[in-house]
C-alpha positions as CSV (number, residue, x, y, z in Angstrom):
1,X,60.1,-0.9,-7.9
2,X,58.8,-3.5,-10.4
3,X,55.9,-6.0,-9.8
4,X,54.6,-8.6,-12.6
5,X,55.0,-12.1,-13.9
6,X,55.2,-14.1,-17.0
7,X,51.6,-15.8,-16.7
8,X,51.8,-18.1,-20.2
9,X,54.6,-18.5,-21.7
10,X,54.6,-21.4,-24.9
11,X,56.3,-22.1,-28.5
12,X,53.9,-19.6,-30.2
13,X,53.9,-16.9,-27.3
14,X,54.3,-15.1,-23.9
15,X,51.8,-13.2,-21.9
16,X,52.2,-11.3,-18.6
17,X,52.2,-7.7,-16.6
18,X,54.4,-5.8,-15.4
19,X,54.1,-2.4,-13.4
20,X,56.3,0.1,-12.1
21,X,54.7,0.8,-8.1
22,X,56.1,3.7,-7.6
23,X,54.1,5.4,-10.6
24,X,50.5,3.4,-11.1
25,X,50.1,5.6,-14.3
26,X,53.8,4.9,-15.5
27,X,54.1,1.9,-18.4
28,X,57.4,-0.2,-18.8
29,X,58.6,-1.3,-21.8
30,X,60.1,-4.6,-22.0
31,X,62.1,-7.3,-23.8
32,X,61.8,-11.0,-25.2
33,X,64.4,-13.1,-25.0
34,X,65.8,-16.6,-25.0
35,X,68.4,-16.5,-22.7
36,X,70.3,-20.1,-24.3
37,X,74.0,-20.8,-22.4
38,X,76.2,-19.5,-25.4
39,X,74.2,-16.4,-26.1
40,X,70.9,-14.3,-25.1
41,X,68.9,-13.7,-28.4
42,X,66.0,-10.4,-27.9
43,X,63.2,-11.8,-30.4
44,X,60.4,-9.3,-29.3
45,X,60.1,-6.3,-27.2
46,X,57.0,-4.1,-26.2
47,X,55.0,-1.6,-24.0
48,X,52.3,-3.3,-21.1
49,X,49.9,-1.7,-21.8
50,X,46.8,-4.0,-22.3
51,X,44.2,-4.3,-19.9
52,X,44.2,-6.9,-17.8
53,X,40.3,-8.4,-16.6
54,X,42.7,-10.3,-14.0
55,X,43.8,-7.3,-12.3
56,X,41.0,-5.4,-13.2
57,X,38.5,-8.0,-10.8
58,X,41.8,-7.8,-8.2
59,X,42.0,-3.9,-7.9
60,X,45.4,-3.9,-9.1
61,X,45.9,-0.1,-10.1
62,X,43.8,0.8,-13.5
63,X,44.8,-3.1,-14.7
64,X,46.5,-1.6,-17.7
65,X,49.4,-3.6,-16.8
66,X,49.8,-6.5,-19.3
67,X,51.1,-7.9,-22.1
68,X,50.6,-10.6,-24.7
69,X,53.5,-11.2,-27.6
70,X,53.1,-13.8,-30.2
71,X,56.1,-15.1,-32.2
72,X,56.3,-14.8,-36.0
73,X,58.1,-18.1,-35.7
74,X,57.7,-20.7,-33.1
75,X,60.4,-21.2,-30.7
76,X,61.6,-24.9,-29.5
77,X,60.2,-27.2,-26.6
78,X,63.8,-26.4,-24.9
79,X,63.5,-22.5,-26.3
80,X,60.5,-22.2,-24.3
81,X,61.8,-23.0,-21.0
82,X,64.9,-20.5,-21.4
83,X,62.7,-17.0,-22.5
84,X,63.1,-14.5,-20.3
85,X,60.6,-11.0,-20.5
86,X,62.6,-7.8,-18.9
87,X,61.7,-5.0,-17.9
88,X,63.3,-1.8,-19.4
89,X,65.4,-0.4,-19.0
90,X,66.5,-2.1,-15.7
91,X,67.0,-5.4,-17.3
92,X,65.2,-7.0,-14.2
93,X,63.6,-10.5,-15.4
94,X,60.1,-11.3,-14.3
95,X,59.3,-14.2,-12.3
96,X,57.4,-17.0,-14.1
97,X,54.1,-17.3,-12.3
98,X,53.8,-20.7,-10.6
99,X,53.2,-23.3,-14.0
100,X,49.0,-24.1,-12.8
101,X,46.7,-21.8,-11.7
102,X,43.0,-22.1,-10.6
103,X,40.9,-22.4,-7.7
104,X,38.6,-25.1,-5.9
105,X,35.1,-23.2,-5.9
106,X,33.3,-25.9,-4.5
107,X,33.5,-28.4,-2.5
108,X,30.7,-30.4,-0.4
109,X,30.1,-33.9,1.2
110,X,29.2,-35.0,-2.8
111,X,31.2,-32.7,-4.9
112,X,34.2,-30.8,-6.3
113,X,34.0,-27.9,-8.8
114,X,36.4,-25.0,-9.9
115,X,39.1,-24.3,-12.4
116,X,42.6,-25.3,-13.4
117,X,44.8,-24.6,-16.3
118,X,49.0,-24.8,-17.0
119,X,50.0,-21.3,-17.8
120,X,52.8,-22.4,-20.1
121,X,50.2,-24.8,-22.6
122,X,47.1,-22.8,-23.0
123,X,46.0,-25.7,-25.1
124,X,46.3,-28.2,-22.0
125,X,44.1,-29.7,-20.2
126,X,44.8,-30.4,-16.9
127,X,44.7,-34.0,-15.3
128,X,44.3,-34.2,-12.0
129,X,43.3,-36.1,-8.6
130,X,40.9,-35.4,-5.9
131,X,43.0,-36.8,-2.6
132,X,41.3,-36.9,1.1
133,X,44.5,-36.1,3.1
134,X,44.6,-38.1,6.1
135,X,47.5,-37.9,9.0
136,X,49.6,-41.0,7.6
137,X,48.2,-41.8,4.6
138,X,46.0,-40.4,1.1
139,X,43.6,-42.0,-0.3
140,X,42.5,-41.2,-3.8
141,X,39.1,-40.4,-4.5
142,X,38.7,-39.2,-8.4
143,X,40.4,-38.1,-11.3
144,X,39.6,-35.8,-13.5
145,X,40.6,-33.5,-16.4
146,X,39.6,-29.9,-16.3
147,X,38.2,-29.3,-19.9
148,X,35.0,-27.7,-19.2
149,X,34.0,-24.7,-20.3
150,X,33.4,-21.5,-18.6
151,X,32.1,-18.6,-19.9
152,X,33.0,-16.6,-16.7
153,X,36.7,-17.7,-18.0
154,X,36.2,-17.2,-20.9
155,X,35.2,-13.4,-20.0
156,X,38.3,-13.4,-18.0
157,X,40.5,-14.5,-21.1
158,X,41.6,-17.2,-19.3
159,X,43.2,-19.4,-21.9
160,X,40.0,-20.6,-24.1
161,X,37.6,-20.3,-21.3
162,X,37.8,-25.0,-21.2
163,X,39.6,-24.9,-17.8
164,X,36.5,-26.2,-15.2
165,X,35.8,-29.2,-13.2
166,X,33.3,-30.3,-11.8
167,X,33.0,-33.7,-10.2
168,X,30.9,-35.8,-7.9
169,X,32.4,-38.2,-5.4
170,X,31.9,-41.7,-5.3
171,X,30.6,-41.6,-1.7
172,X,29.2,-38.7,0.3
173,X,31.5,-37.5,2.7
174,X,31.2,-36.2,6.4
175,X,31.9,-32.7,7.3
176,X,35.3,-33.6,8.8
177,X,36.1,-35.8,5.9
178,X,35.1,-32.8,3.2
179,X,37.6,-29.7,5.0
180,X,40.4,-32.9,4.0
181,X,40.1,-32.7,0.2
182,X,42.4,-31.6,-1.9
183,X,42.3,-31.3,-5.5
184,X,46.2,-31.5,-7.2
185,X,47.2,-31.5,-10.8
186,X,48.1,-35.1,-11.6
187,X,51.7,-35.6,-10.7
188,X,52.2,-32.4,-8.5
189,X,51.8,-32.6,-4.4
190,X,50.6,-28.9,-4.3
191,X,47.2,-28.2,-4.0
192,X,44.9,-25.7,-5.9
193,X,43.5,-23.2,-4.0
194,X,40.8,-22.9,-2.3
195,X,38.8,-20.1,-3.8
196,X,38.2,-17.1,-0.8
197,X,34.4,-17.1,-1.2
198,X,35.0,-21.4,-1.5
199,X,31.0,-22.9,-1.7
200,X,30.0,-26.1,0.5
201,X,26.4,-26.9,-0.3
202,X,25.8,-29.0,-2.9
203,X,23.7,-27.1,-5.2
204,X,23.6,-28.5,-8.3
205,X,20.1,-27.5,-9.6
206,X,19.9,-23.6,-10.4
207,X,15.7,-23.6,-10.4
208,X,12.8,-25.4,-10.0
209,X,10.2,-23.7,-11.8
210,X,7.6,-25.5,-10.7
211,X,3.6,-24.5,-11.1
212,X,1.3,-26.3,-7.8
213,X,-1.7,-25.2,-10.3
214,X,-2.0,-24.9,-14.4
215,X,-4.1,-21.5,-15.0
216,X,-4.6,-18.2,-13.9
217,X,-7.4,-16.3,-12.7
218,X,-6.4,-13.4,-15.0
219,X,-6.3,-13.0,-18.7
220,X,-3.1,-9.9,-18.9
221,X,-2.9,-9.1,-22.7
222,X,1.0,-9.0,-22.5
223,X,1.1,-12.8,-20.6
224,X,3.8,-15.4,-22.4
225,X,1.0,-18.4,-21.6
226,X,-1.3,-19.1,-24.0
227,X,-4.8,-20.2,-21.9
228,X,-6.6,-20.2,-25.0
229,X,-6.9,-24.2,-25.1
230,X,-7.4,-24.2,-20.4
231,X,-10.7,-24.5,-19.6
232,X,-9.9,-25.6,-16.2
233,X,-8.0,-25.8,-13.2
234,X,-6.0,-28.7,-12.0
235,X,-3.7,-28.5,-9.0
236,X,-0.7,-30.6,-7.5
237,X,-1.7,-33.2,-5.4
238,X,-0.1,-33.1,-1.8
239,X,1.8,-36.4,-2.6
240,X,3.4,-35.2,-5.4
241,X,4.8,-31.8,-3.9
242,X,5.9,-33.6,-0.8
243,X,8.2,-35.7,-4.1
244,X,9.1,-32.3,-5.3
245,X,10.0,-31.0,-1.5
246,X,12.5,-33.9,-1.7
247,X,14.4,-31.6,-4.4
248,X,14.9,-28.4,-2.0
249,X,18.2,-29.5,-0.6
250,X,19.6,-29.6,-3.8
251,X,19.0,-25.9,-4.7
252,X,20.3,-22.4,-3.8
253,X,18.2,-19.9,-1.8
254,X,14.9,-18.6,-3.5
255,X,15.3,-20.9,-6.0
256,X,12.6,-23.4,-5.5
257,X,9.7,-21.6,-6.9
258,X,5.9,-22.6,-6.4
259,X,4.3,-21.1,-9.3
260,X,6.5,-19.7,-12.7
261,X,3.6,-19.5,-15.0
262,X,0.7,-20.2,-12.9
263,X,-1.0,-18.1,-10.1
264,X,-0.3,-20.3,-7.3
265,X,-3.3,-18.9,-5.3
266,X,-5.9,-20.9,-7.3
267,X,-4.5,-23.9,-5.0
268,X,-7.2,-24.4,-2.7
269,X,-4.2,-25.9,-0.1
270,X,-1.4,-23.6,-0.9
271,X,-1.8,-22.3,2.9
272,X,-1.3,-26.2,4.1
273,X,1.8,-26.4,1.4
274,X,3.9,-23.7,2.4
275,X,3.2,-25.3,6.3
276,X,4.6,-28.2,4.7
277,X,7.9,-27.2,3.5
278,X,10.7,-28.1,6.9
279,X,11.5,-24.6,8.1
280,X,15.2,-25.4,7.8
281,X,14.2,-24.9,3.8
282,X,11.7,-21.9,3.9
283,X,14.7,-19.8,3.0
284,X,15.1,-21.8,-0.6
285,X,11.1,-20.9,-1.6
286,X,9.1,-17.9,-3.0
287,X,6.1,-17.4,-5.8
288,X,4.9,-15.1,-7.7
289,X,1.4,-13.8,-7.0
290,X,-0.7,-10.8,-8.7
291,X,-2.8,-10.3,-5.5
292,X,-5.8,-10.2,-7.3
293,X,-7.4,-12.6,-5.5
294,X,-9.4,-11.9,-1.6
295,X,-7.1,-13.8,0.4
296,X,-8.0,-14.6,4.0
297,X,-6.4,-13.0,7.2
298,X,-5.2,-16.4,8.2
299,X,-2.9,-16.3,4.5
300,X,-1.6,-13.4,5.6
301,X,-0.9,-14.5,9.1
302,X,0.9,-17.4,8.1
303,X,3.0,-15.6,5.4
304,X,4.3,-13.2,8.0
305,X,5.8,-16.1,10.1
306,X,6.7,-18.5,7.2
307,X,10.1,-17.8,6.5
308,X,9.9,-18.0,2.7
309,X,13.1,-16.0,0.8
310,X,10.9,-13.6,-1.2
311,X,7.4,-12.9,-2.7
312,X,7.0,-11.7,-6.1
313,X,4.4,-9.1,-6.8
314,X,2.7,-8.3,-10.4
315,X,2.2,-4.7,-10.9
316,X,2.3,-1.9,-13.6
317,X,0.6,0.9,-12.1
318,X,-0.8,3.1,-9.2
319,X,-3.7,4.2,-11.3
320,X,-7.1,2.0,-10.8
321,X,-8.4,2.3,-14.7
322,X,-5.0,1.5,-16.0
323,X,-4.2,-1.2,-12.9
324,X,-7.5,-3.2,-14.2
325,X,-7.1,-2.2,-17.8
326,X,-3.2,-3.9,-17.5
327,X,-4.3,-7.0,-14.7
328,X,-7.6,-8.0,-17.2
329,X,-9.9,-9.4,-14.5
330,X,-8.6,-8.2,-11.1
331,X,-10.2,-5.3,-9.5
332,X,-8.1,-2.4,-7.9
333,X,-10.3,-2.4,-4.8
334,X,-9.3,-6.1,-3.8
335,X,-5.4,-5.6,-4.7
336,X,-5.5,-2.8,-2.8
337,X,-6.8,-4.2,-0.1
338,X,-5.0,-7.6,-0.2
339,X,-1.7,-5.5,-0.5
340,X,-2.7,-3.3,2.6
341,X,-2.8,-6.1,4.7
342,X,0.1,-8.5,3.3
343,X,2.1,-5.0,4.2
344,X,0.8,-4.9,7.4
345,X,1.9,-8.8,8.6
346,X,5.0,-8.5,7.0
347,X,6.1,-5.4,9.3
348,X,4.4,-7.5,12.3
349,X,5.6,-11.1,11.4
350,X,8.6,-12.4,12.8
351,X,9.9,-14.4,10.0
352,X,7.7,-12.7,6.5
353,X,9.2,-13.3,3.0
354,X,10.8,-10.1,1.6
355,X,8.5,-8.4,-1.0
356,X,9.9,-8.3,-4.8
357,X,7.6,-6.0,-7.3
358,X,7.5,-7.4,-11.0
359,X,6.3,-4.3,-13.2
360,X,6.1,-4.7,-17.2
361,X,7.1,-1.7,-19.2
362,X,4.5,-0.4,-21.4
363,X,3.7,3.0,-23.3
364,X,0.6,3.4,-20.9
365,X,2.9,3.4,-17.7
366,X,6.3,4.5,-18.7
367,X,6.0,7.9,-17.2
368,X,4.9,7.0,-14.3
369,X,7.3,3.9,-13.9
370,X,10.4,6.4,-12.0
371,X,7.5,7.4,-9.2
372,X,6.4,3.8,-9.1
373,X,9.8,2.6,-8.4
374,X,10.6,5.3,-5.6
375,X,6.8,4.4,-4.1
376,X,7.5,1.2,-3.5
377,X,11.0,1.2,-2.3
378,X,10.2,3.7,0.2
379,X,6.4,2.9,1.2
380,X,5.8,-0.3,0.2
381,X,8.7,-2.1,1.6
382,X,10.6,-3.1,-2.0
383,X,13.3,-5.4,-1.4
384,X,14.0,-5.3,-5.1
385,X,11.8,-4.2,-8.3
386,X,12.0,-5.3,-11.7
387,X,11.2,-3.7,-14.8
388,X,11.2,-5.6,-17.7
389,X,10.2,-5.8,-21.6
390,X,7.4,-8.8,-22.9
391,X,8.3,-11.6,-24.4
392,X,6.8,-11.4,-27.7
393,X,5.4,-14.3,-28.3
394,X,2.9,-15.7,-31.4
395,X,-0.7,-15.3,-29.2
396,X,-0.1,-11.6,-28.3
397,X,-2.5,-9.3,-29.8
398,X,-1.3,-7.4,-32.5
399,X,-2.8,-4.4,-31.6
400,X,-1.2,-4.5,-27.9
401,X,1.7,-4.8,-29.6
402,X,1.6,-1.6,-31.7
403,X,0.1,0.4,-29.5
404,X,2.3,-0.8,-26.0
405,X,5.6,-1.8,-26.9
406,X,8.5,0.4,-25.8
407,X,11.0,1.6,-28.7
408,X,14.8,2.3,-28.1
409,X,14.1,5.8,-27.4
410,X,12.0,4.9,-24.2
411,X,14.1,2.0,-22.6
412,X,17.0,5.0,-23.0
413,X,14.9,7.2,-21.0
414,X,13.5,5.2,-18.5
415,X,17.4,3.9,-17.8
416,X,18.3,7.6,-17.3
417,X,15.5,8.1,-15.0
418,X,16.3,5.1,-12.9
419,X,20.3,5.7,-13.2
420,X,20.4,7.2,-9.7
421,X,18.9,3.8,-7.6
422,X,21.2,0.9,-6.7
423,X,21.6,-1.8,-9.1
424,X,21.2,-4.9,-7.1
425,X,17.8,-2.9,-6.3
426,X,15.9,-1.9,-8.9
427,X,16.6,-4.4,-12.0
428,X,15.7,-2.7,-15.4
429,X,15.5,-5.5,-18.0
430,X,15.0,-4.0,-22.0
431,X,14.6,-6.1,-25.0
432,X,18.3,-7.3,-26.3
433,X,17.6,-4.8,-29.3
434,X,17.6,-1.8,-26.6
435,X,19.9,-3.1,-23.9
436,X,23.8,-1.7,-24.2
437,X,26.1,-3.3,-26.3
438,X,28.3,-6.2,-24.6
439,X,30.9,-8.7,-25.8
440,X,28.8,-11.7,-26.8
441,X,29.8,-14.7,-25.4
442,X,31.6,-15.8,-29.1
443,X,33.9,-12.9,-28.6
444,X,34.6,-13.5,-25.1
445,X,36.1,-16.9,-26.1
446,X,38.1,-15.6,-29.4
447,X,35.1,-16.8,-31.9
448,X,36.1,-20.7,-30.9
449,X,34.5,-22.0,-33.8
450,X,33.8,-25.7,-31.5
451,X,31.2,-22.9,-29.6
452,X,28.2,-23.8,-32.0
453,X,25.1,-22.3,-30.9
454,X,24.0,-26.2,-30.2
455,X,27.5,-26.6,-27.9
456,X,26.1,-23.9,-25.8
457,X,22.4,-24.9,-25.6
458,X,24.3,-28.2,-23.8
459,X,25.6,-25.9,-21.0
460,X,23.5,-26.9,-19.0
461,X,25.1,-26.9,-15.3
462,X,23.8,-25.8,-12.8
463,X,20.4,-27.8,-13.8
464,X,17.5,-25.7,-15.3
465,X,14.3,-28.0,-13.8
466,X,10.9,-26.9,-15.0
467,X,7.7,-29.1,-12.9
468,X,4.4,-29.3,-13.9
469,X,1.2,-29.5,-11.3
470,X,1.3,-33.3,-12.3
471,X,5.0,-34.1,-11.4
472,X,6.3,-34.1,-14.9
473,X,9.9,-33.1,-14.5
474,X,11.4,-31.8,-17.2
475,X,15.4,-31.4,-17.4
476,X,16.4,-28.0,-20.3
477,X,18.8,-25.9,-21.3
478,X,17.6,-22.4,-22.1
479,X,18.7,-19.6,-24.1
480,X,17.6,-16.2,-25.9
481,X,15.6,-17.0,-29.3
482,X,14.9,-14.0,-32.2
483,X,13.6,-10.8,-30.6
484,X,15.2,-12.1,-26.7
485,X,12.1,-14.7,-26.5
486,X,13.2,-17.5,-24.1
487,X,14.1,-20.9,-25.9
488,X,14.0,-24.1,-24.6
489,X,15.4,-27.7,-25.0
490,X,14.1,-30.7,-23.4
491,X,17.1,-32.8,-22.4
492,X,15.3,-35.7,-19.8
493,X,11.6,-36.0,-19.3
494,X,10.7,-37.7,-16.0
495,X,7.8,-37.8,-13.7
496,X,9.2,-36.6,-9.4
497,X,7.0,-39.3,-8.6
498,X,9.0,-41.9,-10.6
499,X,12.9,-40.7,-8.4
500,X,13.1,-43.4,-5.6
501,X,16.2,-40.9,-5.3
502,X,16.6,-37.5,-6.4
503,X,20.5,-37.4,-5.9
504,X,21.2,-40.4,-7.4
505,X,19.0,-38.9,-10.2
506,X,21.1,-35.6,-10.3
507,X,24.4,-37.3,-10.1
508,X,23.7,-39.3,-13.5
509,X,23.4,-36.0,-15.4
């Protein structure tokens, strides 16, 4: 029994499977043709063979199914519509897949995002309407083309990876009003699909990496900030986070951080803030914290009930002299003891943030890294631990740098030590120099020569929001500079005291 379709089929080529199901190991050959009224003319024939990434994600067998022919010659508009692929040596012609494919992703009381592209005109780009379907009558809402580009498509060789769309509605909509959208290719009364994990929360920001103070009370020698020129501490007012708290609705779970750079313990209200956040939010929040500082019982107390998404927690080592040596300034005795107790109320606590360890790879602590990781996944209630390489920035020491830094011998060894946890568990995160090869995102897309390196600093959705303890909201794309450094750009610099309304704000960008 045969299965397959043509997918894309155009004046310069055809593309498709085709599989026999009796035999999933078994590959057809086929034939091109164009089957014209007086005659039928075989221009190509072939073995499918390729691997599909389509039927790959779907399951479908070992997705070594497909098949792509491209004419020496192009065919005609009306040549086009008359090829035929067969399977051989049955002769059976495949079905032509139905002429757009996509899916709706999204789609909220503001907004409508997925994918659409016309399987026969790869170089198309879709028009099409938004519609709420009511029980007499339509009523169009937006139009659109779907020309954005995806690098999850892209990855997928789905056409050149410019298929997305992503718009927001004029009005908001209710929830009854939202389940009656459509989204159709201009012209066509068939829907797209909705997509079977199909999102409804308008999320359109993927952080805020905000800091409530500017400085630390350590000095680690492998920290990215420079605190050479911060002589002191200045910390978000409580009218300007309550402006930022206005943001949380507008990002996905653990998202909306309180400290990025910053230890957000130096706030002298940070107890007072997290009360602050509305509990129907908690789950969007979480900070980073090295422990280092003697907390209070009533911190700990509150933490266990607060409802927060996750608490990140600096560490590289078991060992006292190499903790302190690693965390310049922090004593072992009051980490330890801080740690003890935050374990303790989040057993206790009937809402406590889950507990994420941050752990920096170094030559000091490589060896012990493999125990560290099983320690605190089984004793110290890990819901996920990262290891990762340093950013090497200019203000490093030199000599921290020469005598710490991991080589591509050690990141292969710790990898093989840790190959045995679960991925989604324990994150191991290597320079790009030592990571495993993997198609860049050039020859994902067929080298498009339109994807300049300054084309893909703009792709910038979701948003990448970075706030200061002052308010200043700053709007950036990000990507990997020389050595796997983060770079930045600055597209919009505001203050969140300034946005009389923060979606109105996130809808002109």
């Amino acid at each position: 029994m045969i299965q397959g379709y043509v997918d894309e089929r155009s004046v310069s080529h055809v593309a498709g499977w085709l599989r026999d199901l009796s035999d999933p190991t078994h590959r057809l050959r086929f034939e091109v043709a164009v089957g014209l009224p007086e005659a039928t003319r075989v221009i190509a024939s072939g073995l499918a063979d390729r691997l599909d990434p389509a039927l790959q994600q779907l399951a479908v067998g070992d997705a070594k199914y497909g098949f792509r022919v491209e004419f020496p010659t192009q065919l005609s508009p009306f040549e086009r519509d008359h090829l035929l692929v067969r399977a051989l040596p049955s002769g059976v012609a495949l079905e032509l897949a139905p002429q757009y494919q996509g899916y709706v992703d999204e789609r909220s009381n503001h907004h409508v995002a997925g994918w659409l592209r016309n399987r026969s005109d790869s170089a198309d780009k879709v028009a099409f309407d938004i519609v709420l379907m009511g029980d007499s009558c339509e009523q169009l809402l937006a139009q659109g083309r779907a020309d954005l580009f995806s690098p999850l498509l892209a990855g997928l060789s789905i056409g050149d990876g410019a298929h997305g769309f992503r718009v927001l509605l004029p009005t908001p909509l209710q929830d009854e009003q939202r389940d009656r959208v459509v989204v159709r290719p201009a012209g066509s009364t068939t829907p797209v699909e909705l997509a079977p994990a199909l999102r409804t929360a308008f999320e359109p920001i993927s952080h805020v990496a905000m800091d409530i103070v500017n400085n630390c009370n350590l000095r680690c020698p492998f920290c990215v900030y420079d605190y050479s020129a911060t002589h002191s501490t200045r910390v978000m007012s409580g009218a300007t986070f309550d402006a930022a708290l206005r943001l949380l609705p507008f990002v996905g779970d653990g998202n909306f951080w309180l400290s990025c750079l910053h230890e957000a313990t130096l706030h002298p209200e940070l107890a007072e803030f997290i009360a602050r956040v509305p509990r129907q939010w908690r789950h969007k929040v979480m900070y980073t914290t090295n422990l280092a500082r003697r907390m209070p019982d009533s911190y700990f107390a509150l933490l266990a009930d607060s409802g927060l998404h996750h608490l990140n927690i600096s560490l590289e080592s078991l060992d006292p002299v190499l903790y302190e040596r690693m965390r310049k300034g922090a004593r072992w005795r009051i980490f330890a003891d801080n740690w003890q107790r935050l374990l303790a109320a989040v057993k206790s606590g009937a809402a406590p943030p889950r507990l994420r360890y941050n752990v920096m790879a170094y030559k000091s602590n490589l060896a012990e890294i493999p125990g560290l990781v099983q320690t605190l996944r089984a004793e110290r209630l890990a819901w996920q631990v990262e290891i990762r390489h340093t950013f090497d920035v200019a203000h490093l020491p030199q000599a921290f740098r020469a005598t710490e830094f991991l080589d591509r011998a050690d990141w292969d060894w710790l990898a093989g030590e840790l190959a045995g946890t679960p991925a989604d568990a324990v994150l191991l995160l290597p320079p790009p120099e030592a990571a495993p090869e993997v198609p860049s995102l050039s020859n994902a897309s067929g080298d498009d020569p339109a994807l300049t390196q300054s084309s893909l600093r703009a792709l910038t959705y979701p948003l990448n929001i970075r706030m200061e303890w002052d308010g200043k909201l700053i709007v950036y794309g990000e990507w990997r500079g020389t050595g796997g450094t983060p770079e930045h750009e600055q597209f919009i610099v505001t203050n969140i005291n300034h946005l009389r309304d923060p979606r109105g704000f996130l809808a002109s960008l």
